[in-house]
C-alpha positions in Angstrom: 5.3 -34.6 -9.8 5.4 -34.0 -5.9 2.3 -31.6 -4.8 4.1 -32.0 -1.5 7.3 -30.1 -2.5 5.1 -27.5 -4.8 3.1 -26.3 -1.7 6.5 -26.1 0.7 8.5 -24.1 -2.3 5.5 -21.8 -2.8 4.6 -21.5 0.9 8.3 -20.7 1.7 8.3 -18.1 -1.1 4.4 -16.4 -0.5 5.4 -13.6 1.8 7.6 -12.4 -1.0 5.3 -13.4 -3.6 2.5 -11.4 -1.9 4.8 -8.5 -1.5 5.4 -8.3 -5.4 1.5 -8.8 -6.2 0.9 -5.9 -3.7 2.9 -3.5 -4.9 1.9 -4.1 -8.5 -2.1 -4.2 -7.4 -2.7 -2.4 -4.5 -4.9 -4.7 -3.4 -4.0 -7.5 -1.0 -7.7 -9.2 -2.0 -6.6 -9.4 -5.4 -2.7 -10.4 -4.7 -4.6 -13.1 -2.8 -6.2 -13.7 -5.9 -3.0 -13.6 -7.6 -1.4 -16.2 -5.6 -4.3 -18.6 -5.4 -4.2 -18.6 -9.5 -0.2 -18.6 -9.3 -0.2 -21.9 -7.3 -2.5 -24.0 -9.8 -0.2 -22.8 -12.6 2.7 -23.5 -10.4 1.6 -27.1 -9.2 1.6 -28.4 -13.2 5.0 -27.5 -13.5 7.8 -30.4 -13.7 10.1 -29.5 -10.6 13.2 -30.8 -12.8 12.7 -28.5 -15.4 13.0 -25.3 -12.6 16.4 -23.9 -12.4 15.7 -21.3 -9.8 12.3 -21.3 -8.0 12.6 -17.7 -6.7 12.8 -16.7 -10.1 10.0 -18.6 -11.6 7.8 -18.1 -9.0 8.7 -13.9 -9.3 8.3 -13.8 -13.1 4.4 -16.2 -12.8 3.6 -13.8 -10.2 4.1 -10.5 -11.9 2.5 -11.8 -15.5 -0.5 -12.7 -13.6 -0.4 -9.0 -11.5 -0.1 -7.2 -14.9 -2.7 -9.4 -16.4 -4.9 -8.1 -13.2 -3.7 -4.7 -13.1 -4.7 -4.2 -17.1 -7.9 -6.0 -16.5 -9.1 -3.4 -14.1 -7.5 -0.3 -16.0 -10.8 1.0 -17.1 -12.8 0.3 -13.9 -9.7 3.0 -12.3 -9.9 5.5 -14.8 -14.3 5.7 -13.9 -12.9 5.5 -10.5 -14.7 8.4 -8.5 -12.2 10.6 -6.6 -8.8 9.6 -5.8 -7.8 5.9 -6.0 -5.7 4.6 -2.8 -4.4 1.0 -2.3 -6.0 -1.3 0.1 -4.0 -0.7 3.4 -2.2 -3.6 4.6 -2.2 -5.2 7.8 1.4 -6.2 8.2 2.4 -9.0 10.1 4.4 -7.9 13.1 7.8 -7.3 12.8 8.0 -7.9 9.1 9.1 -4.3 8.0 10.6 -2.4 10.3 14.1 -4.3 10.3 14.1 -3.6 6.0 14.2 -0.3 5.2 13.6 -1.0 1.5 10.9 -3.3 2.7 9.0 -0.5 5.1 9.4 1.8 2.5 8.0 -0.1 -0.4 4.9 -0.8 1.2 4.0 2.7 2.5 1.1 4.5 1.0 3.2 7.2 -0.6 4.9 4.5 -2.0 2.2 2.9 -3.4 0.5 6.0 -4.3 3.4 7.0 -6.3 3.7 3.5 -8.2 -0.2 4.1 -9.2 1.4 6.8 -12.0 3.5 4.1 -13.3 2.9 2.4 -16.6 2.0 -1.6 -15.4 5.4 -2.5 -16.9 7.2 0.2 -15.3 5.3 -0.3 -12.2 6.5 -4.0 -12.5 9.8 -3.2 -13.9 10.4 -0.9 -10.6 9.1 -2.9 -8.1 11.3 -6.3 -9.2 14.4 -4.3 -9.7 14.7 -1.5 -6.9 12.8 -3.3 -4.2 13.4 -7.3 -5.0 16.8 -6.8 -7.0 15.8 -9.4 -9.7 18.3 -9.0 -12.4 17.0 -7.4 -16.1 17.3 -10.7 -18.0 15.1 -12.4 -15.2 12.6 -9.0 -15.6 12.4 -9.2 -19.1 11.7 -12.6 -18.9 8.5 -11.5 -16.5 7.3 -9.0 -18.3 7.9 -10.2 -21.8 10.0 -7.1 -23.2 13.9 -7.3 -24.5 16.7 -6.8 -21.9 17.6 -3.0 -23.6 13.6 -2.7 -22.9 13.8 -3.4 -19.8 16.7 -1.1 -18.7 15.1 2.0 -20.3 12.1 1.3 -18.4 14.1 0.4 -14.9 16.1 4.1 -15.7 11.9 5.5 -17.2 10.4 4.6 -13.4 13.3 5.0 -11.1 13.6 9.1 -12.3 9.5 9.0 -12.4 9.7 7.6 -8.8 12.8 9.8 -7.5 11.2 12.9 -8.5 7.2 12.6 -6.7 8.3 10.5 -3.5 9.2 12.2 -0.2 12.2 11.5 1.4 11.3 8.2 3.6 11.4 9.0 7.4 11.3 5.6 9.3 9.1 6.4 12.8 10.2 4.9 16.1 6.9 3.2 16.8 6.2 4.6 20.5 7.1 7.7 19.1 4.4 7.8 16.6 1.8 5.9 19.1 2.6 9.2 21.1 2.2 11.7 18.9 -0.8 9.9 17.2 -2.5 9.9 20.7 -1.6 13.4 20.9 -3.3 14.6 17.7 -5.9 12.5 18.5 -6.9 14.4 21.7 -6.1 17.6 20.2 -8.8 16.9 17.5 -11.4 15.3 20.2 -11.5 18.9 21.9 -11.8 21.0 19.6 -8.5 23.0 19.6 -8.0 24.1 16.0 -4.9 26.2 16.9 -3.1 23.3 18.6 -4.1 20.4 15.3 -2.7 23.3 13.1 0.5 23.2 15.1 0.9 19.6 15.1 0.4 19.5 11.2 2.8 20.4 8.5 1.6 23.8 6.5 1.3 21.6 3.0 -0.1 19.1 4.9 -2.9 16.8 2.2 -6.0 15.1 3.3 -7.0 12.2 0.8 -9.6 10.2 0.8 -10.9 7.1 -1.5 -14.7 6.3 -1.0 -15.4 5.4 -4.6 -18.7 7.9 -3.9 -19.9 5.0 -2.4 -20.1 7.2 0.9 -19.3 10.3 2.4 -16.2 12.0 1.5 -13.7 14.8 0.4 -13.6 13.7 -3.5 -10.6 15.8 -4.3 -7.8 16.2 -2.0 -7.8 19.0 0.7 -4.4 20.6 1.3 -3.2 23.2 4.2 -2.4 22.8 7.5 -6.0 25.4 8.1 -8.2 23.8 5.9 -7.4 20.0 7.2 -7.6 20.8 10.6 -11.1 22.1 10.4 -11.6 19.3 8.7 -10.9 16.5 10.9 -12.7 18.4 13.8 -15.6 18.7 11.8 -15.5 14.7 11.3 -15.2 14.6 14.9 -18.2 16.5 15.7 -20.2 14.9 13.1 -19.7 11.2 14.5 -20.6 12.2 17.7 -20.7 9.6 20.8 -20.7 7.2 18.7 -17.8 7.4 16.9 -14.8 5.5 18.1 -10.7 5.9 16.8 -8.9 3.1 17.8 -5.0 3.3 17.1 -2.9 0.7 15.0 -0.6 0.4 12.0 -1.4 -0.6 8.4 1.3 -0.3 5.4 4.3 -0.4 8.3 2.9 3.2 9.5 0.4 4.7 12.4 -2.7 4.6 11.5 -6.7 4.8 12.8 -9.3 2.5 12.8 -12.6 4.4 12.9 -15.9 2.8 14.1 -19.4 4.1 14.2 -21.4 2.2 16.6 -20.5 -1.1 16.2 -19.8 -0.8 12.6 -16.5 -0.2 11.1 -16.3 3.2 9.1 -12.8 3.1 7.8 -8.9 3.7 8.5 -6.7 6.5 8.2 -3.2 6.1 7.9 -0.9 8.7 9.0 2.4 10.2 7.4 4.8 12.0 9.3 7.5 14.1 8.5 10.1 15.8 10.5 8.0 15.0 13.9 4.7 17.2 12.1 1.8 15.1 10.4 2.2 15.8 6.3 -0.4 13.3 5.2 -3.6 11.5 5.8 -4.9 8.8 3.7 -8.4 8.0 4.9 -9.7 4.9 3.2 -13.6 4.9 3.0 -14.4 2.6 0.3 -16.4 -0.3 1.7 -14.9 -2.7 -0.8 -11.7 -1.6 0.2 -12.2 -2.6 3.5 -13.2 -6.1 4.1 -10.4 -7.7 4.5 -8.2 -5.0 6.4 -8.2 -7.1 9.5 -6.2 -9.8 8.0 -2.6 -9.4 8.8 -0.3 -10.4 5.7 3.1 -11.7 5.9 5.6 -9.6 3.6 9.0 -10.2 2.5 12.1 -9.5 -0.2 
């Protein structure tokens, strides 16, 4: 057994390996987790007895994601207000090129997946995004191949029907308009955020009640813009908005002081802003500095 050739199959494979845990979890703290316990299983195996590493590695990934993902079903259903994924620092350049890729990792994306079953969740995510065939599915999530199929047909209509049409953002164009909102909100101009927003625009925000937050989601163009310029107000000088991306999209870090408050990612849609997801949860946020490598 070569620990050498382990670590440089594994290591060659992680971005995608990462990617799947991701998008099954949420969570890139407990994909990390994911990984870490992936590798030990992985460095016992006998290399001769691997036909296809991308495969293996795949299949012990996702049992170990929808061992994690059913582990913490009853922490999500106490959950208090909305659940969002971690946001994801991804690593530059890693996305944009991939359609599939971008898309797969944006917060609608991933807020969609979160109605999923875990096996369709898993099911969808290997098939539509990775392409794994349904006998190397089945063999992941331990269902027959005719199981597999109805699930793959299950989640694809489930996922068709709630998602938005993905609308890939030039990146200076959304740094623009992001700096535009941005100092529209700062002064106050409620007429010109409401213009700038679509009319069915949705704040949500996950803070776990852990602190201050909208614990239901707040929809209308109206309604959010007071909204944000109320949060505006209320941090004062000391509040800080610094621009960046997470989950291959615009986003805001926020800092109070010197401490940091949270991020808010930003959807557009046909050039107006027709999401927010502001991430409050503390827990949620420690390791949102980290960029991740991500891959299919």
């Amino acid at each position: 057994m070569s620990t050498g050739e382990h670590a440089e199959r594994f290591t060659a494979l992680r971005p995608l390996l990462f990617t799947i845990a991701y998008e099954i979890l949420g969570s890139a703290t407990e994909s990390d987790d994911v990984l870490q316990e992936s590798y030990l299983r992985w460095a016992e195996v006998e290399l001769d007895t691997v036909r296809d590493t991308k495969s293996y590695l795949a299949q012990l990934v996702t049992r170990q994601s929808l061992n994690a993902l059913r582990a913490q079903a009853r922490r999500r259903e106490e959950y208090v207000g909305p659940w969002l994924p971690e946001p994801l620092r991804v690593q530059d350049t890693d996305a944009s090129a991939d359609v599939v890729l971008a898309e797969s990792v944006s917060m609608a994306m991933m807020v969609v997946l979160e109605t999923l079953s875990p096996d369709e969740r898993a099911v969808f995510v290997l098939r539509e995004v990775f392409g794994f065939g349904h006998d190397e599915i089945a063999a992941a999530v331990g269902k027959s191949t005719a199981a597999v199929r109805q699930l793959a047909h299950r989640a694809r209509e489930h996922v068709h029907a709630r998602r938005k049409r993905y609308e890939p953002v030039d990146s200076s164009v959304s740094e623009a308009l992001t700096a535009q909102f941005l100092l529209t909100a700062a002064t106050g101009d409620i007429a010109g955020l409401v213009e700038m927003l679509a009319p069915d625009v949705v704040w949500t925000a996950d803070s776990a009640g852990k602190v201050s937050a909208a614990r239901r989601p707040v929809h209308g163009a109206d309604r959010v813009a007071r909204l944000i310029i109320g949060l505006f107000r209320m941090s004062g000088e000391q509040g800080r908005v610094e621009y960046t991306t997470y989950n291959n999209a615009p986003a805001l870090n926020l800092y109070l002081g010197e401490s940091f408050e949270g991020v808010i990612t930003v959807e557009f849609t046909a050039g107006k802003i027709s999401h927010f997801y502001a991430m409050r949860n503390p827990e949620k946020l420690t390791t949102a500095a980290i960029p991740r490598a991500i891959g299919r």
